[in-house]
PASEBA-1860 file (N, C-alpha, C; in nm, 3 decimals):
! residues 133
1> XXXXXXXX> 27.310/7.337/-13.837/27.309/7.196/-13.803/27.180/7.166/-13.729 ~ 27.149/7.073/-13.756/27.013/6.990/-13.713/27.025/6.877/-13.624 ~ 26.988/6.846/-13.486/26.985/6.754/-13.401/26.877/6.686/-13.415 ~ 26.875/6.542/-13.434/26.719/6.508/-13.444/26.728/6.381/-13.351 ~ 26.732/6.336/-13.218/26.731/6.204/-13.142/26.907/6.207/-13.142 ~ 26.957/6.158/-13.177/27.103/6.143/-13.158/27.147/6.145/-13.334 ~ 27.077/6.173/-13.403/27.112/6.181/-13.559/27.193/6.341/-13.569 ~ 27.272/6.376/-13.662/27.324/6.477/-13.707/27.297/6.497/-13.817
9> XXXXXXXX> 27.230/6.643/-13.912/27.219/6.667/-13.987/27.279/6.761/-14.024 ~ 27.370/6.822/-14.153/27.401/6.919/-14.187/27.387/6.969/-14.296 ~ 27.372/7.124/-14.340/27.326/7.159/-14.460/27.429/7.191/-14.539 ~ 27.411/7.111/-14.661/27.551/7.087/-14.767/27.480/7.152/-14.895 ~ 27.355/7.194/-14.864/27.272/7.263/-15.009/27.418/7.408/-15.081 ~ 27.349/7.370/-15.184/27.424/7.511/-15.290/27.435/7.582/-15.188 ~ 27.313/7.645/-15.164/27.314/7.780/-15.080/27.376/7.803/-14.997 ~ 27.392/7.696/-14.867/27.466/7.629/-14.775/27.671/7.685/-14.818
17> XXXXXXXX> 27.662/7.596/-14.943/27.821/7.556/-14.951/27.845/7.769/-14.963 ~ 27.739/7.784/-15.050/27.816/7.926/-15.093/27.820/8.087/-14.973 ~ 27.745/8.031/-14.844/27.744/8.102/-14.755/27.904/8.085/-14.681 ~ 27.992/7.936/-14.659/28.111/7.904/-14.630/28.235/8.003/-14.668 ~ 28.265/8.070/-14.605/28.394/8.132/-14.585/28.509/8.049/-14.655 ~ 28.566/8.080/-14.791/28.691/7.988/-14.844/28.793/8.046/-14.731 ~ 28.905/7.976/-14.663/29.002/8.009/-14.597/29.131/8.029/-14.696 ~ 29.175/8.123/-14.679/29.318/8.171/-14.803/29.394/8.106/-14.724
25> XXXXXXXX> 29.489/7.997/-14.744/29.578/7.922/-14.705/29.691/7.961/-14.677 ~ 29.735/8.099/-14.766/29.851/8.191/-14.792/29.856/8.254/-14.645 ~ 29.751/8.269/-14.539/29.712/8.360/-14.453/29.706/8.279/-14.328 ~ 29.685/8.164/-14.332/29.690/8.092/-14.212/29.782/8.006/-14.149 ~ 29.812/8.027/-14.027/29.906/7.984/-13.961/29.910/7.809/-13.900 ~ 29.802/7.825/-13.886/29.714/7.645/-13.827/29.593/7.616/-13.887 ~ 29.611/7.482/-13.911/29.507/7.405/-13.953/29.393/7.428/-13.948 ~ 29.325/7.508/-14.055/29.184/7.518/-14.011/29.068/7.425/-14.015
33> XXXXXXXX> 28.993/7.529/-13.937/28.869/7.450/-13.894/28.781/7.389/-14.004 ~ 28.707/7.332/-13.970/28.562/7.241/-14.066/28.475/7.355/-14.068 ~ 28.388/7.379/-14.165/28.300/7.496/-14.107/28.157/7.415/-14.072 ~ 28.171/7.269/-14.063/28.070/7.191/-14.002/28.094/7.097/-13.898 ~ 28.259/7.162/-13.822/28.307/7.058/-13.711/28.377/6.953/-13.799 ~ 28.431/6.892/-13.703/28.477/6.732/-13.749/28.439/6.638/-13.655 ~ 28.400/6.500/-13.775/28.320/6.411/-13.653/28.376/6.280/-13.671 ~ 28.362/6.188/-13.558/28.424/6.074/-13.590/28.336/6.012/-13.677
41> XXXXXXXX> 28.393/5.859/-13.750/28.320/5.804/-13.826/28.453/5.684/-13.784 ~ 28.361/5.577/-13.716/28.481/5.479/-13.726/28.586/5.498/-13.688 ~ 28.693/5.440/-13.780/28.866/5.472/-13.724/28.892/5.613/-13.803 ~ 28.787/5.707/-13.826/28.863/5.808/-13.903/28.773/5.934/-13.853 ~ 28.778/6.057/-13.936/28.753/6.161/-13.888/28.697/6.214/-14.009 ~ 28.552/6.329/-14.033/28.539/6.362/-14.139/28.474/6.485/-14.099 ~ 28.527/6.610/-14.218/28.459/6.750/-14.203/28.411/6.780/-14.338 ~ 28.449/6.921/-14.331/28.441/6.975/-14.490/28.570/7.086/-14.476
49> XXXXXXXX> 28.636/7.077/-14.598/28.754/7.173/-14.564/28.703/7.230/-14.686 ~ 28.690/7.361/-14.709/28.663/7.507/-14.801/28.800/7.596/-14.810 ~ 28.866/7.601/-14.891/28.966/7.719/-14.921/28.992/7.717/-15.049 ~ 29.128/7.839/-15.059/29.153/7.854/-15.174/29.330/7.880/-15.127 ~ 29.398/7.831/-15.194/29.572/7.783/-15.240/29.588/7.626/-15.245 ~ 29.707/7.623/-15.129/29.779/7.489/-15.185/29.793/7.453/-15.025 ~ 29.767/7.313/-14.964/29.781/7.303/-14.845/29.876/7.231/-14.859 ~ 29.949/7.221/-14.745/30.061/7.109/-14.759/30.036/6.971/-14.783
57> XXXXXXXX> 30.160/6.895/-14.840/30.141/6.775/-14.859/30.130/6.699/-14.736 ~ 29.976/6.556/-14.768/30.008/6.472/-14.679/30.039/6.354/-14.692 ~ 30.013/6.244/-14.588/29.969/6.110/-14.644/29.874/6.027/-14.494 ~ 29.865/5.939/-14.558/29.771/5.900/-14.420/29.795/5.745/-14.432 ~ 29.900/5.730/-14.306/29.939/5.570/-14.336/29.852/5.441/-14.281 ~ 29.699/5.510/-14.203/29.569/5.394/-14.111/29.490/5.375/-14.214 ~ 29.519/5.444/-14.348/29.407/5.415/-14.471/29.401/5.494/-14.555 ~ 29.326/5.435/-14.646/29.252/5.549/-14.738/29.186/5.700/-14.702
65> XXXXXXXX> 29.174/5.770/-14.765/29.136/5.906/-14.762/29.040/5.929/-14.816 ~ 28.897/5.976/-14.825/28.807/5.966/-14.932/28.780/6.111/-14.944 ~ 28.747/6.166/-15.045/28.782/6.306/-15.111/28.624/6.349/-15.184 ~ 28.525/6.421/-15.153/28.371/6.425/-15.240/28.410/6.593/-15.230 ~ 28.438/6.648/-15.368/28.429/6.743/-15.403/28.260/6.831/-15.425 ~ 28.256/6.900/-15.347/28.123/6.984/-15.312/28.097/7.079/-15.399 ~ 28.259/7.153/-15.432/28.227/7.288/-15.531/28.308/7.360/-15.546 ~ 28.382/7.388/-15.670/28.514/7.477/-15.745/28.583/7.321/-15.768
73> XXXXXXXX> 28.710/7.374/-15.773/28.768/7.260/-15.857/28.902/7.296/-15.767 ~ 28.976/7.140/-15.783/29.103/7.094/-15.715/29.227/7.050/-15.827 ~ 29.352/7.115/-15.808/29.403/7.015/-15.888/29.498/6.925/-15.794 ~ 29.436/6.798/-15.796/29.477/6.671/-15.671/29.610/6.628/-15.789 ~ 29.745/6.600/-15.685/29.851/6.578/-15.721/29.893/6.457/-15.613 ~ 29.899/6.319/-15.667/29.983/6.201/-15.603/30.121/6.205/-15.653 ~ 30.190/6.217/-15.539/30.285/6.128/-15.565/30.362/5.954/-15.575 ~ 30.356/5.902/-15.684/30.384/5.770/-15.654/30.454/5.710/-15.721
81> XXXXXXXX> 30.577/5.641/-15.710/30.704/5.610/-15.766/30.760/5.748/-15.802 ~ 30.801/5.822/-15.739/30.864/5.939/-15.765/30.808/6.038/-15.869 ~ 30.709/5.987/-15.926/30.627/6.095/-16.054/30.531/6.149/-15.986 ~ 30.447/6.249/-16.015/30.327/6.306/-15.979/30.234/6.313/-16.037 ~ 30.127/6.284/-16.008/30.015/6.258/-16.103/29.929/6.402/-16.120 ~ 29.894/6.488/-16.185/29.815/6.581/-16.103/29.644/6.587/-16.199 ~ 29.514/6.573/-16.140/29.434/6.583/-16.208/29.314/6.713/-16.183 ~ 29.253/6.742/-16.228/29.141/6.853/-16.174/29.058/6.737/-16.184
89> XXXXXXXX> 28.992/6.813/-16.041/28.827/6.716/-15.969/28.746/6.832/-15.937 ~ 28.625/6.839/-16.011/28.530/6.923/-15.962/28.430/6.899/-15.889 ~ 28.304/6.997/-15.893/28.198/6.923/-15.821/28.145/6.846/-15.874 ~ 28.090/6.718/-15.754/28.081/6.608/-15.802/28.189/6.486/-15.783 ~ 28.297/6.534/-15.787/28.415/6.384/-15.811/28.426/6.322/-15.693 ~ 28.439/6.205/-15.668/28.466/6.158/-15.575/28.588/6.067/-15.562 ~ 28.681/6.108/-15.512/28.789/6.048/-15.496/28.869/5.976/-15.354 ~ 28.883/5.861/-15.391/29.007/5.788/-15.293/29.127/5.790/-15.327
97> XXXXXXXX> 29.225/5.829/-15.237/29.287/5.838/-15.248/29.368/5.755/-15.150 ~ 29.462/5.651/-15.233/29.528/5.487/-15.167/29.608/5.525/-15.009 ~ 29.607/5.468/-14.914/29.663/5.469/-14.801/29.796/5.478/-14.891 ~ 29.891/5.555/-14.777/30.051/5.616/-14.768/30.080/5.663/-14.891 ~ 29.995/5.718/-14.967/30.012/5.829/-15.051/30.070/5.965/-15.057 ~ 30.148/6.045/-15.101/30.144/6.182/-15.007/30.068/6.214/-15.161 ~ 30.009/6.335/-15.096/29.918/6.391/-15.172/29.869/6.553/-15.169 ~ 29.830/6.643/-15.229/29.817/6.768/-15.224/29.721/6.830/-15.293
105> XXXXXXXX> 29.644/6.913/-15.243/29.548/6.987/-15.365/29.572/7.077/-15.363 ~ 29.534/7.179/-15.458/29.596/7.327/-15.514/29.431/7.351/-15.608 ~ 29.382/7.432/-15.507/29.278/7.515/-15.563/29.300/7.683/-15.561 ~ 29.344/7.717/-15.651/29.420/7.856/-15.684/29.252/7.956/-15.656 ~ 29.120/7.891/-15.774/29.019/7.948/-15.750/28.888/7.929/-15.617 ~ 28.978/7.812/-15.531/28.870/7.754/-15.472/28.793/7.674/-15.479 ~ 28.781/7.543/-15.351/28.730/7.448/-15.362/28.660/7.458/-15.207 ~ 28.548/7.370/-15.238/28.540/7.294/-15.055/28.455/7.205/-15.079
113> XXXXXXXX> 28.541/7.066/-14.967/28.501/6.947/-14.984/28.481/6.876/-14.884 ~ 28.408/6.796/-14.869/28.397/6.677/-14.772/28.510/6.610/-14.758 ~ 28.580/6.544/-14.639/28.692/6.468/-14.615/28.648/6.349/-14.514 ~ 28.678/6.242/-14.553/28.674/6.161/-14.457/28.835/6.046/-14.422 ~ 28.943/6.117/-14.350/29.050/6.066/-14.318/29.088/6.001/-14.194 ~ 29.159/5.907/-14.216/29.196/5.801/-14.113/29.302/5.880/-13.962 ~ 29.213/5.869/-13.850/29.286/5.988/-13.739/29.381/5.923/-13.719 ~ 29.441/5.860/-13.757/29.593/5.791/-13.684/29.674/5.753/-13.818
121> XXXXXXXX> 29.798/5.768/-13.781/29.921/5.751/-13.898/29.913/5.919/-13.985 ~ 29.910/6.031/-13.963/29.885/6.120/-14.095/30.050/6.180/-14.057 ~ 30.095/6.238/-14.155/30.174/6.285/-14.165/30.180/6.392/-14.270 ~ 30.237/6.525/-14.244/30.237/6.683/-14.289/30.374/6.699/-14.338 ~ 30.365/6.763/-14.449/30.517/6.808/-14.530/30.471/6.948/-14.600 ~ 30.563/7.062/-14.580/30.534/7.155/-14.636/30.615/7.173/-14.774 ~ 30.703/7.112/-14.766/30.741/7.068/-14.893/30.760/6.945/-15.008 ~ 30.747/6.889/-15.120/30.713/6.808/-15.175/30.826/6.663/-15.110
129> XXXXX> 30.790/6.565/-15.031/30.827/6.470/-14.940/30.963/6.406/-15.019 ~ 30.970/6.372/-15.171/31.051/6.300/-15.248/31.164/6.412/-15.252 ~ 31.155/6.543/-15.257/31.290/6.603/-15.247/31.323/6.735/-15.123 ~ 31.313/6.651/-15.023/31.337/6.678/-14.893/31.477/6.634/-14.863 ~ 31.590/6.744/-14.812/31.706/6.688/-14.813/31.722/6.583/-14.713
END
């Protein structure tokens, strides 16, 4: 990371993303870290999250979610009206994803991406929210 006057710079180059530690999801107990921090932006919060499985479902009821896939591929699954949508996003995609969505990615081979989510209203389900007894 680069300080320049009160500016923040961070290095998101190839080289950069492929030095990032994927976190095995299967293995961790708490929420991991950004491997570039998390910073505010407005009413929301944005890092880079890098792993490989399936994190739990969320949703984020202060807004939209915005999703810039950096590198490997996701398969992003909405739920909405009780169906699930599920698509692969690679590097490159950039996705929003609609306020009070629950939503999930499942990168079996690994992904890591930029996030920029709304810090207030989120809500965590480790299991799929529509068939929760």
């Amino acid at each position: 990371m680069m300080v320049t006057m009160s500016v923040i710079v961070h290095d998101l180059s190839p080289d950069a993303l492929r030095a990032m530690t994927q976190v095995d999801l299967a293995r961790v107990t708490e929420r991991p870290g950004s491997p570039i921090g998390e910073h505010a932006f407005g009413d929301c919060r944005f890092g880079v999250g890098s792993f490989v499985g399936c994190p739990h479902w969320e949703r984020h009821n202060g807004g939209d979610e915005l999703l810039f896939v950096l590198a490997g591929t996701s398969n992003l699954s909405i739920l909405e009206d009780g169906d699930v949508h599920t698509q692969a996003v690679g590097a490159g995609s950039l996705v929003v994803v609609p306020q009070s969505h629950w939503h999930s990615n499942d990168a079996p081979d690994g992904v890591t991406m930029l996030y920029v989510t709304p810090r207030d209203g989120n809500e965590h389900s480790s299991t799929r929210p529509d068939r929760q007894a």
